[in-house]
C-alpha positions in Angstrom: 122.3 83.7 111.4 121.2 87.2 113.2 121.4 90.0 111.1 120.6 93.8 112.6 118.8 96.6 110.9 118.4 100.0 112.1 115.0 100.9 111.2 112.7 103.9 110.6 110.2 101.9 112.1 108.4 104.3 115.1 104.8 104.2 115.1 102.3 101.2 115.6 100.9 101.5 112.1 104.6 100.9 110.6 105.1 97.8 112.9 101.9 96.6 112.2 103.1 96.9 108.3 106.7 95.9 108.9 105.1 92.5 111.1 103.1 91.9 108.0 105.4 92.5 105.2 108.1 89.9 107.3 105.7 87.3 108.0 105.2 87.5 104.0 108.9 87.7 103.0 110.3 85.5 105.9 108.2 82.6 106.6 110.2 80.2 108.5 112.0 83.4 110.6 112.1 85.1 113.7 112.5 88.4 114.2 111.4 91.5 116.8 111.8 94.9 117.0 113.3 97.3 119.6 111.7 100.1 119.2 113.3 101.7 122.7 116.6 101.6 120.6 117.5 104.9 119.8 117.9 102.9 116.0 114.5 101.1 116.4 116.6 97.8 116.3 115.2 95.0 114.0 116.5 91.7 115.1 116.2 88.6 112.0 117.1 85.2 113.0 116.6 83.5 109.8 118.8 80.5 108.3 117.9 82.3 104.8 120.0 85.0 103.8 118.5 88.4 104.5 119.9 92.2 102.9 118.3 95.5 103.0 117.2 95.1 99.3 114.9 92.2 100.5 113.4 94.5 103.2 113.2 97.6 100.8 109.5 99.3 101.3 107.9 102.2 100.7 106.9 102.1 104.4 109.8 102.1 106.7 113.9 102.7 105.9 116.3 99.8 107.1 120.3 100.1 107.3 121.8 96.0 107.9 124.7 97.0 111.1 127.4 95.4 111.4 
């Protein structure tokens, strides 16, 4: 399943962090970032279920679109 999240992600050192937390939490997932997005886009493919409470950080914000 793809699931979208608008993120606050917008600097190198938060990707870097948001990379790393998601290769922790999400293994066996794929997932990329679109930071020319005017939402900084987060794209998950991940046969897991995923919500924003699983992604909640003190780093970066995230908002799952519909």
């Amino acid at each position: 399943m793809i699931y979208v999240f608008k993120t606050s992600v917008d600097t190198n050192s938060k990707l870097e962090f948001a990379n790393t937390l998601l290769q922790e939490l999400l293994p066996n997932a794929l997932w990329n970032f679109d930071l020319e997005d005017c939402d900084n886009i987060l794209r998950i493919d991940s046969e897991d279920e995923i919500s924003e409470t699983a992604l909640k950080n003190e780093v970066f914000d995230c908002i799952e679109l519909e």
